[in-house]
N, C-alpha and C positions, 0 to 999 in steps of 0.2 A: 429842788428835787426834780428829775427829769420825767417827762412823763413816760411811763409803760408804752412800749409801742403792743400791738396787738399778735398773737403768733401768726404767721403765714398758714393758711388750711395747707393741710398736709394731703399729697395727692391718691387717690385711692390706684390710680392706675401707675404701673411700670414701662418702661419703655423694654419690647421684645431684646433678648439676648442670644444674638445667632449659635445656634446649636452647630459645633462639627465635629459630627462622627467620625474615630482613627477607623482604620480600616483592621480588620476582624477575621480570623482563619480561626474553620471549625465545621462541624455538619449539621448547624443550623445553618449556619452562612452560608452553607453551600447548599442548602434545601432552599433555602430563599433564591437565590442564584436559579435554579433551577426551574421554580415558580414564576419570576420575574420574565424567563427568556420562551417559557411556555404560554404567560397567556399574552406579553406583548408580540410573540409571533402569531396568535390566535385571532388579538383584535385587526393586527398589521394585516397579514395573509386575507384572513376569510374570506375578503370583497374578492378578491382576484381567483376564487377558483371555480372552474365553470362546471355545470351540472345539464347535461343534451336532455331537454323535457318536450324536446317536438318543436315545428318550425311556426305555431304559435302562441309559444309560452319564453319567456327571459330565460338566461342561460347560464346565469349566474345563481350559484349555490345557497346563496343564503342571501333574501333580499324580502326587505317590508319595502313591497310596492305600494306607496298612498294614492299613486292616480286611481290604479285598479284597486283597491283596497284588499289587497293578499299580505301574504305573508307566506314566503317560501322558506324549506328548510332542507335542503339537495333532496329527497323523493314526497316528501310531507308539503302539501300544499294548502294552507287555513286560509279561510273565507271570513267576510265579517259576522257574520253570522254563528261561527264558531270562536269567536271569543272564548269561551270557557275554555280551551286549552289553553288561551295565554294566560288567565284568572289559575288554572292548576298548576302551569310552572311558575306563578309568582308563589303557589299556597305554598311550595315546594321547597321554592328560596327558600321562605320565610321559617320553613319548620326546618330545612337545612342548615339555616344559621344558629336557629334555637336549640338543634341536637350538639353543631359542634360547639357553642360556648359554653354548653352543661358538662360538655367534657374536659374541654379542654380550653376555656377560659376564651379569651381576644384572640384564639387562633386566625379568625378571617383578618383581624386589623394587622396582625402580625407580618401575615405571609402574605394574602390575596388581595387585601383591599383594593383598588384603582390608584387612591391615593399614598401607600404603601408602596405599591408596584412604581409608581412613575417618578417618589421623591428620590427610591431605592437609585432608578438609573439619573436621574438629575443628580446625585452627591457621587452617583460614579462618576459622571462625566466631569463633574467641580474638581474632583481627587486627582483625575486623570490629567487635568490643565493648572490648577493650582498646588499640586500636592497632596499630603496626610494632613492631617489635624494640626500639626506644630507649623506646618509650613503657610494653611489656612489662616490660623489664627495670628500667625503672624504679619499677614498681608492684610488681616483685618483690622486690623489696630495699628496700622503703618498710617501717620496722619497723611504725608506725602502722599500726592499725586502724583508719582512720576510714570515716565513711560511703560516701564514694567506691568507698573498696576493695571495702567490703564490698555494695556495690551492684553493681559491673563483676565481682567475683565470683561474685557468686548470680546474676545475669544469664548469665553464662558456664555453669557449671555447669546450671542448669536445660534451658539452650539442647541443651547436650552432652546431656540424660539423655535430653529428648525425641526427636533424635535416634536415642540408645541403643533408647529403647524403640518407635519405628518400626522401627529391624533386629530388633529382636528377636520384634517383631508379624508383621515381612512373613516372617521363616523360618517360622514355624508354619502361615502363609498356603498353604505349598507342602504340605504335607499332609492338606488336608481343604479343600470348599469355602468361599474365601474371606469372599463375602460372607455365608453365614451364621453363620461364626467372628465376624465382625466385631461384628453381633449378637449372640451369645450373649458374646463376650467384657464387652461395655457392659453387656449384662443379670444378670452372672454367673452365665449358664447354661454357661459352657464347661466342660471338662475342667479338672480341674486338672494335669493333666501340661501343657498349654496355657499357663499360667498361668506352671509353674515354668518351663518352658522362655524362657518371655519373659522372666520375671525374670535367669535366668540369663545369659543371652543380654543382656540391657539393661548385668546388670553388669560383664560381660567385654566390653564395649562401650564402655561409658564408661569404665573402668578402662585400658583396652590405648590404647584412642584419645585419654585426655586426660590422663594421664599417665605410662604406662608409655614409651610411642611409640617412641623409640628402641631402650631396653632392650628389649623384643619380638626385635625382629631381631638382636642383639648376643648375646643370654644365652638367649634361649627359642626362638629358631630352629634347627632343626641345618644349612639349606639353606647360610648361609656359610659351612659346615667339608664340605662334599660339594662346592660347586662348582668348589671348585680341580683335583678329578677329573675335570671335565667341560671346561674349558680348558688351552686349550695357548698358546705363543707369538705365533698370528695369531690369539685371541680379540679381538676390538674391546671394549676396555671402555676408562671414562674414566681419562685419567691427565694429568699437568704434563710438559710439555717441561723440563726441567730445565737443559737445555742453551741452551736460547734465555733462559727468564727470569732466572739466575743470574748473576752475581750479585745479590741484592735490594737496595732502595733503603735498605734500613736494615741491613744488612748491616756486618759489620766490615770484609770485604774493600772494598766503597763508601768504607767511611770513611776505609779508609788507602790511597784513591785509584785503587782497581780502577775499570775500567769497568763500569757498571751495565746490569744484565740490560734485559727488558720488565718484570721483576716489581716493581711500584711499592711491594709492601705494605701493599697497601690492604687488607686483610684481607675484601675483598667474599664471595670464594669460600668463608670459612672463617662468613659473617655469616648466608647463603643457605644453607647444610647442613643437611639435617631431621636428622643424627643429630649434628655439633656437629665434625666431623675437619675437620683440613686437607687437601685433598688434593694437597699440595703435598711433603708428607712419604710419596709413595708410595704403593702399593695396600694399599691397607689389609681386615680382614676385616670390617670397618664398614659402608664404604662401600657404599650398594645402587646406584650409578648409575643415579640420579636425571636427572643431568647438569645438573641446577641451577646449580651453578658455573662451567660453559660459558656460561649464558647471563650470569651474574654477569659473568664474567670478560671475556667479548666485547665488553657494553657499555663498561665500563672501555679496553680497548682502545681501542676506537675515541673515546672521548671523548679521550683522549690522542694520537692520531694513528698508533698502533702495529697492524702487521696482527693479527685475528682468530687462535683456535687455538691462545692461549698452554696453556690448557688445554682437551682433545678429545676425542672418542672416537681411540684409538689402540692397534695392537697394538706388542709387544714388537718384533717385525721390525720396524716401524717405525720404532722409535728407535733402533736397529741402523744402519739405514737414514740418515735424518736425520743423526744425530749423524756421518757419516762424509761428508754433505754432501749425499746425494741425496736421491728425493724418494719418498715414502711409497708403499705399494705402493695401486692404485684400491681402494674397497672391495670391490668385488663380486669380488673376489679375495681377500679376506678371511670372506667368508661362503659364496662355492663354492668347496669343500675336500673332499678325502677323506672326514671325521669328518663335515661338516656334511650333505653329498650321502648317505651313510650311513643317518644319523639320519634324511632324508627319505623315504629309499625305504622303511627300514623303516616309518615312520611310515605311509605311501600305502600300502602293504602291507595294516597291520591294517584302517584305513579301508576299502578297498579287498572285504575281507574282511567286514565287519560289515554292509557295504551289501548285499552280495552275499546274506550268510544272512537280510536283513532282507527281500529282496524274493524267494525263494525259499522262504520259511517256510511254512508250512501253515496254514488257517486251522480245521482240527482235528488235534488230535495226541489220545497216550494215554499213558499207563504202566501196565507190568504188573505187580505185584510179585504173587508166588504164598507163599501160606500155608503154613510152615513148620512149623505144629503144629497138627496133626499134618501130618507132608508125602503121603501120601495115606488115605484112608477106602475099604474094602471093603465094599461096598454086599450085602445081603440074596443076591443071584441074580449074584453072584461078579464085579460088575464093579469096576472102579478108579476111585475118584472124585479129582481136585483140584481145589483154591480158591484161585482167583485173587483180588486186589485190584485194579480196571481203572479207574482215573482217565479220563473222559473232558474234552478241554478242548473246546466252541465259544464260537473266536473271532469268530464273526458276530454281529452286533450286531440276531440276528432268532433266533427257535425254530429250531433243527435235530433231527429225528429219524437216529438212524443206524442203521444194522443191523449185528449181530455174526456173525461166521462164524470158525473156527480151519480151518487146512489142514494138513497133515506124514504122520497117518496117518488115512487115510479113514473108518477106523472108528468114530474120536472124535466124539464129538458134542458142543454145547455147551450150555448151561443157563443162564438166568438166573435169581438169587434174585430171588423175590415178582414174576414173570409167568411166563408159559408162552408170552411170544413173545421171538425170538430180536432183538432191536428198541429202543431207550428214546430217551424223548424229552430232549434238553439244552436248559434256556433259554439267552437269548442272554449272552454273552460271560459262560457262568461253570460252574465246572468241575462234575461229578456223580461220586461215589464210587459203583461198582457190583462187585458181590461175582458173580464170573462162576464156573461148573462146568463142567469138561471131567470126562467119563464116556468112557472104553474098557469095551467088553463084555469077559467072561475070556478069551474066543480068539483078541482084538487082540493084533496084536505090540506096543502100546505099552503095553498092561496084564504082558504078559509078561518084557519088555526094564528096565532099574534108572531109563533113562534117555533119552526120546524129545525130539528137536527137534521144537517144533511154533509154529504163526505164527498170531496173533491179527489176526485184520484189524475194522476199524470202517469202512463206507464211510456217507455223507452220502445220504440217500433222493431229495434235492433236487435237486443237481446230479453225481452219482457218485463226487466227488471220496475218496478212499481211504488209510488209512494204513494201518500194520501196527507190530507189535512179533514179537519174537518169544522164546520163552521155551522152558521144561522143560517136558515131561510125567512124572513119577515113577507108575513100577511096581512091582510085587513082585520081579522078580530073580531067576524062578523058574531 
């Protein structure tokens, strides 16, 4: 008797099966089209349009400058210091995306995403050198190497890098002026962080966009495993009537003489999918609704004589609904709700908020930090010294001179290092580090006390305008 051999482990993992989408006529597919050519002319464009902010400020519209540590937005100019506008349009994103998923499911993954947007124009450009889906798949499973192949290949692929390496050009574009990067790039005068960044940038471009595309959203996304806590049972997201198309035309229950659904099985909707699901098998953590298969689906329909909305944007009430024989609830009773109206207020809230500090801001501020070592110096003829560290910012886009004065205890006087006037000049829109002295004579109560409140003011010589900080005086304690 032969010995048993052992079974082979059986592999837990598949090997990827290239997804390719037929090409799709319909008014998602053309909202997405739409989407697609809006914000890649947004990312492409923006570097290149100039914004006149004076002859010493950049001139370029929209630019995080890290040497100076700005951040310009055409007439909006943030400081580091003001962070908290960048911290309020993140809050903003964040509750922006939490209002549209509670309405309307994976809409951002659908239409906007990045990765979305760039796989969308990489399978156009594949379509456009390869062909449709039959022509695709046909060159994909061609074991043959021959010229053809290897020609609509390298065609493709170069197609793709160029691409790649325009997004990867136009992010570096937003941090430094454009058109001299452009130049020194050609010249190889650029930076090399410049450089890697492109490179980087080219190959997670071409890699995520030409064949990862799916996989991205499936396996390296966390957004499809967090949205199912942002919907509830009146989210609108795409799903199958199940009840209307069932039974299917190639169905068993068909063939042993059920009546057949609207569902023909024509496999349109499952042909049209950038990630490769049926969505006839339910909601899936796949699906980004796209809604591509609505529009697959409609025309089919209607070429058949069967009404539209076999497959739709639909909530759960709905098919509650539906299936019991009435009729869906309107939208806009689907998207104003408790949780959606919520999300909005708060949203309008922070906006609301950001605008408000934005146009109330100051166009000098200061900060004080006072020098901790030693924390004061007793001067010759028994008075109390401290040293302050006094950030001035002018935000004017001209010279400001300001004057220093402290107020709390009258007796204090103030000093500046290296003048003997109470006074310093700020070029425009950039900040001045000045080491300031507050002196109490010995018979001040703030020389005498551990710990005196006292208020640093800076006012603008020009037009009066005023600020203040306010800080410690340290004594002896006596």
């Amino acid at each position: 008797m032969a010995d048993s051999q052992p079974d082979a482990p059986q592999s837990l993992y598949a090997a990827r099966e290239p997804v390719f989408p037929k090409k799709v006529y319909g008014p998602f597919r053309n909202l997405k089209w739409v989407i697609m050519l809006v914000t890649l002319g947004i990312y492409y464009v923006t570097p290149w349009i100039r914004w006149d902010r004076g002859p010493s400020l950049p001139d370029q519209a929209v630019l995080l400058d890290l040497a100076e540590r700005r951040f310009f937005f055409f007439w909006i100019e943030i400081w580091p210091h003001e962070f908290y506008f960048v911290a309020g349009l993140l809050v903003m994103a964040g509750l922006g995306l939490f209002l549209f998923t509670s309405a309307l499911g994976r809409v951002w993954c659908g239409y906007a995403c990045p990765q979305t947007v760039w796989t969308d124009l990489f399978i156009l450009v594949e379509r456009w050198i390869e062909g449709d889906r039959n022509a695709r798949l046909r060159l994909h499973r061609q074991k043959k190497l021959d010229v053809r192949k290897v020609r609509l290949r390298l065609t493709k692929w170069v197609t793709w890098a160029l691409i790649a390496v325009a997004t990867g050009g136009a992010w570096v574009f937003y941090f430094t002026d454009a058109p001299t990067l452009l130049v020194d790039l050609f010249t190889l005068d650029a930076h090399p962080i410049a450089y890697t960044t492109i490179a980087v940038l080219t190959g997670t471009t071409f890699f995520f966009g030409g064949f990862a595309r799916e996989q991205i959203c499936i396996y390296a996304c966390p957004w499809p495993r967090i949205q199912a806590a942002m919907m509830d049972e009146d989210t609108l997201t795409v799903g199958y009537r199940e009840w209307r198309g069932e039974p299917r035309k190639n169905s068993e229950e068909v063939r042993d003489g059920a009546e057949q659904g609207d569902c023909i099985d024509c496999m349109a909707c499952v042909n049209v999918c950038p990630v490769g699901i049926d969505i006839r098998d339910g909601q899936q953590l796949e699906c980004i609704t796209c809604a591509l298969c609505i529009d697959a689906c409609d025309d089919i329909m209607e070429k058949i004589g069967k009404p539209r909305g076999l497959i739709d944007y639909m909530a759960f009430t709905d098919e509650q609904s539906e299936r019991a024989g009435g009729a869906p609830k309107p939208i806009w009773k689907h998207v104003f709700r408790p949780r959606t109206m919520l999300y909005t207020v708060l949203w309008s809230l922070v906006g609301i908020g950001l605008v408000v500090a934005l146009f109330i801001r100051s166009d000098i501020d200061m900060t004080v930090a006072p020098v901790r070592n030693p924390t004061f110096v007793t001067l010759s003829d028994g008075s109390i010294r401290n040293t302050y560290e006094v950030r001035l910012r002018n935000k004017h886009h001209e010279e400001r001179r300001f004057n220093l004065a402290v107020t709390g205890d009258p007796a204090v006087r103030l000093q500046l290092e290296g003048t003997p006037y109470s006074s310093i000049t700020v070029p425009a829109d950039e900040m001045r580090l000045q080491r300031v002295y507050l002196i109490a004579p010995p018979g001040a109560e703030a020389a005498r006390e551990e710990r005196t409140d006292v208020r640093l003011w800076i006012e603008d010589t020009l037009n009066g305008e005023r600020a203040y900080k306010d800080t410690v005086f340290n004594g002896k304690d006596n």
